[in-house]
VMD Tcl script that draws the C-alpha trace (Angstrom):
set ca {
  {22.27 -1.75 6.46}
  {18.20 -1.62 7.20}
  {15.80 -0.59 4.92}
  {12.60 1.02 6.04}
  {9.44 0.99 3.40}
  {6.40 3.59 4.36}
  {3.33 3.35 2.59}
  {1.41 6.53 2.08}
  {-2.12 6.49 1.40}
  {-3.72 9.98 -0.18}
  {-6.59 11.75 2.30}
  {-10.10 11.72 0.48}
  {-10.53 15.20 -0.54}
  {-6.66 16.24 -1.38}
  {-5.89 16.03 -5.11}
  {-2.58 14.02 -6.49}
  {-0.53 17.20 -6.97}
  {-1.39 18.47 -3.40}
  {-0.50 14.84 -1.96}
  {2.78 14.83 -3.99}
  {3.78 17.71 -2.11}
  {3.33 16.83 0.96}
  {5.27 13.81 0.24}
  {8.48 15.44 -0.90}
  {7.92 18.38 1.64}
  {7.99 14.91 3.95}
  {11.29 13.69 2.46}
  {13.31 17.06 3.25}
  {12.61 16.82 6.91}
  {13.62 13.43 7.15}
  {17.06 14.30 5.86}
  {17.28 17.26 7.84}
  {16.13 15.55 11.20}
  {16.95 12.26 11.14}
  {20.17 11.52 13.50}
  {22.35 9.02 11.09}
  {20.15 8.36 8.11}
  {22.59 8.30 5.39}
  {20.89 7.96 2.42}
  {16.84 9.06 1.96}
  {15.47 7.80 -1.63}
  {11.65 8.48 -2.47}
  {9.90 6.33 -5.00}
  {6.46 7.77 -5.59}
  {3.92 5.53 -7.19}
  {2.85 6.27 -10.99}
  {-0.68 6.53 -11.76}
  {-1.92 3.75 -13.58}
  {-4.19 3.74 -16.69}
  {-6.84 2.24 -16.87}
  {-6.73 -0.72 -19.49}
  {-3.38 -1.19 -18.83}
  {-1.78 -3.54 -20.36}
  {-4.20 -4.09 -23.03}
}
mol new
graphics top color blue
foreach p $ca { graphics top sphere $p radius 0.5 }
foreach p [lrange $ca 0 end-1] q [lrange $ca 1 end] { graphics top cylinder $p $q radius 0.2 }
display resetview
């Protein structure tokens, strides 16, 4: 088995709910075009707040 990690990095200019979209509209066409792939998991970051952990 192989695991492949991508790191996305948001566009200046595109907001976090437009970039979330894009990301899972980027997730159904790897399923649906990828020859093999067997399993396709997404793991989107979470925002983080600021004085976290404090």
């Amino acid at each position: 088995m192989h695991t492949i990690v991508y790191l996305f990095k948001r566009k200046p200019g595109l907001t976090r709910a437009q970039f979330s979209r894009l990301y899972l509209d980027h997730g159904r066409l790897m399923v649906r075009f990828a020859i093999g792939l067997l399993r396709y998991e997404q793991f989107p970051a979470r925002q983080v707040r600021r004085g976290w952990p404090n």
